[in-house]
N, C-alpha and C positions, 0 to 999 in steps of 0.2 A: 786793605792797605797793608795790613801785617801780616796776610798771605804772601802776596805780589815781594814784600819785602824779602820775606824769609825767600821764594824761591830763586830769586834771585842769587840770596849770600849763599847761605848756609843748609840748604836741601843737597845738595848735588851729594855733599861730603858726609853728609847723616844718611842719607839713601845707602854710598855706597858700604860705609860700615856698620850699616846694620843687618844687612842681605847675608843670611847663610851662602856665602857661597859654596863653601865646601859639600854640604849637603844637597845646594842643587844639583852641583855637577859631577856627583859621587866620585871622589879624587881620593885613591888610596893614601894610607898613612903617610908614605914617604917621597920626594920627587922635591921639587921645586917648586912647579905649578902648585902644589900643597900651601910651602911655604908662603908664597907668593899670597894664594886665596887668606890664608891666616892673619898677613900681615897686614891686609885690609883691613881688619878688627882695630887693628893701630888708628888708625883714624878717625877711633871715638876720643884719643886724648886731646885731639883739634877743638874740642868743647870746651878744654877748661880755660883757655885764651879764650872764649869767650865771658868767662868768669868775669876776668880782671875790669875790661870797657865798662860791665853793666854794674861792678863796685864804683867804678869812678864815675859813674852818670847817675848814680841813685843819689836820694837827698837824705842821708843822714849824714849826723854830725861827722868832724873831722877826724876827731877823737877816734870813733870807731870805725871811719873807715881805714887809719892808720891800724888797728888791732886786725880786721879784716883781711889787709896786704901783707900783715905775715902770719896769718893764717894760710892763705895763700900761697908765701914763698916758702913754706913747710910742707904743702902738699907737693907740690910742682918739685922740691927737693926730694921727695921720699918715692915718686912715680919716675925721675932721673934716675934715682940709685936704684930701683927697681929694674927700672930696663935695662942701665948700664949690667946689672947682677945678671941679666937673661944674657945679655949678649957676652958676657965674658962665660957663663956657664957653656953658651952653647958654641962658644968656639976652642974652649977646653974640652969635654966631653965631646 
């Protein structure tokens, strides 16, 4: 049942960012199609939304799951400013 579940949700989008693509399809350093295959990697941050559902469905106290949700809205802040840092890097450079 927690096969059937998962292939359903959340396979499709862990399949496709975890698949080297670049290395299957031997794609030089520079081009687009590059880019592109690269930015499928981005599709591993799709996991940490699943973080947040399985905090608020677990059974500990409240307490902690409040200290948890900004734990939480710390990481989700520091992987924001992180990408926003790439993308302004790489439209200056």
């Amino acid at each position: 049942m927690i096969g059937r579940r998962y292939l359903r949700g959340n396979f499709a989008i862990d399949l496709i960012s975890s698949v080297p693509w670049n290395a299957l399809f031997r794609v030089g350093e520079a081009g687009l199609f590059s880019f592109i295959l690269d930015a499928l990697g981005l599709l591993k941050l799709l996991r940490l939304s699943r973080l947040y559902s399985t905090v608020q469905r677990s059974n500990l106290a409240q307490d902690i799951k409040v200290y948890l949700k900004v734990v939480m809205m710390a990481i989700f802040l520091l992987v924001f400013m992180h990408v926003l840092s790439c993308i302004w890097f790489f439209i200056v450079f």
